[in-house]
Residue, then its C-alpha position, 0 to 999 in steps of 0.5 A: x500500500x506504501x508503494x502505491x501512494x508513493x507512485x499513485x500515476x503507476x498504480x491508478x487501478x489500485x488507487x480505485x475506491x472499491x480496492x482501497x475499501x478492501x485493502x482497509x477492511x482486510x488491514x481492520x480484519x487483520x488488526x483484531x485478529x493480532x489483538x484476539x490472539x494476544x488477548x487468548x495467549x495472555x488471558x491466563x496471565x491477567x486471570x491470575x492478576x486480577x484473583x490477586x487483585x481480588x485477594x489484595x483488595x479484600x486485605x486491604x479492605x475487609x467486607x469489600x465487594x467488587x466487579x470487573x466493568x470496561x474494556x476487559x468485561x466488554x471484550x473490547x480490550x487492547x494490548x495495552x488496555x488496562x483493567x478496570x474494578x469497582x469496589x464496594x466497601x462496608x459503609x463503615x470504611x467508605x470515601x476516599x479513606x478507602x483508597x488511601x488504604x489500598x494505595x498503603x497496601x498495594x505498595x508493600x506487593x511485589x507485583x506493583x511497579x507503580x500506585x497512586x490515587x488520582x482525586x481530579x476525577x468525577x469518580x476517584x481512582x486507584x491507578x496501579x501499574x503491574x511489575x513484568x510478571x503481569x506484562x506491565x498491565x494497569x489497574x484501575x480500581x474505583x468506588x462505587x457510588x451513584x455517579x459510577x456507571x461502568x457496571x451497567x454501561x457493560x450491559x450496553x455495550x454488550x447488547x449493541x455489540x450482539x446487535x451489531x457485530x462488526x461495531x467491535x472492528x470499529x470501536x477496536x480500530x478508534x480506540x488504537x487510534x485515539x492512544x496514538x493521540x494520547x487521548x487515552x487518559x480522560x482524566x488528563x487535561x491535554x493542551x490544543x496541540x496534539x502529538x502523536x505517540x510513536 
């Protein structure tokens, strides 16, 4: 495909919409299936992470509930994608409180590179960064209020991914895309000038 933009007089024929319309679709198609493929060979690996998380969260927070929402309960994760969980904490231990906690008890665990809690959100949020045993995967752990709607957002996306299949190549597609533009972090203020990751 290079080649042809890079002498498009030589290559009218393949210029075409109709066969740029195919390269496109077949290049989507071969996107999710590398991105299909890494997330079957891993998926052991980060079932591991989030038991761990799972016993790690209960620890720190005795009585806690929790419950995967986003990506990684969609199926619409990427490589780089993180995990996210909700938790909801006994009445007694609720707010903010409750992430500091964690934040006290996840830096002590030997698979946690990185912790913090990020405040500037409509939502608090624990932000953990995993050592190599978990391939470097993010966390994000927050609490669940009546302003936290990821839980029945999932049940959203998964009706409109039943209704229409080939919305997932798509929202695949966007969401590489908007990570290319560092457009992947909501709670970061970005200035006007985009640039784009190499």
């Amino acid at each position: 495909m290079a080649e042809i933009l890079r002498n498009p007089r030589q290559n009218m024929e393949f210029l075409k919409p109709e066969y740029v319309s195919k390269v496109l679709h077949e290049e989507i198609l071969a996107f999710e299936k590398a991105v299909n493929t890494f997330n079957l060979e891993n998926n052991l690996t980060f079932e591991s992470l989030i038991e761990n998380m799972k016993a790690n969260v209960v620890e720190a927070v005795p009585g806690a509930e929790w419950e995967i929402y986003g990506s990684f309960a969609t199926g619409l994760c990427l490589p780089w994608s993180d995990i996210d969980i909700v938790i909801k904490a006994p009445q007694a231990a609720y707010g903010t409180t409750v992430l500091d906690a964690m934040e006290t008890s996840f830096k002590k665990k030997k698979f946690v590179e990185d912790a913090k809690v990020i405040r500037n959100t409509s939502v608090p949020v624990y932000k953990i960064t995993c050592t190599k045993q978990y391939l470097n995967k993010k966390v994000d752990i927050s609490l669940h209020d009546p302003r936290h709607n990821g839980i029945l957002c999932v049940e959203l996306v998964k009706e409109y991914l039943a209704f229409y299949p080939p919305l997932r190549s798509i929202v695949l597609i966007l969401k590489q895309f908007l990570a290319k533009l560092n457009l992947n972090d909501t709670y970061l203020v970005y200035d006007d000038a985009i640039v784009s990751k190499e």
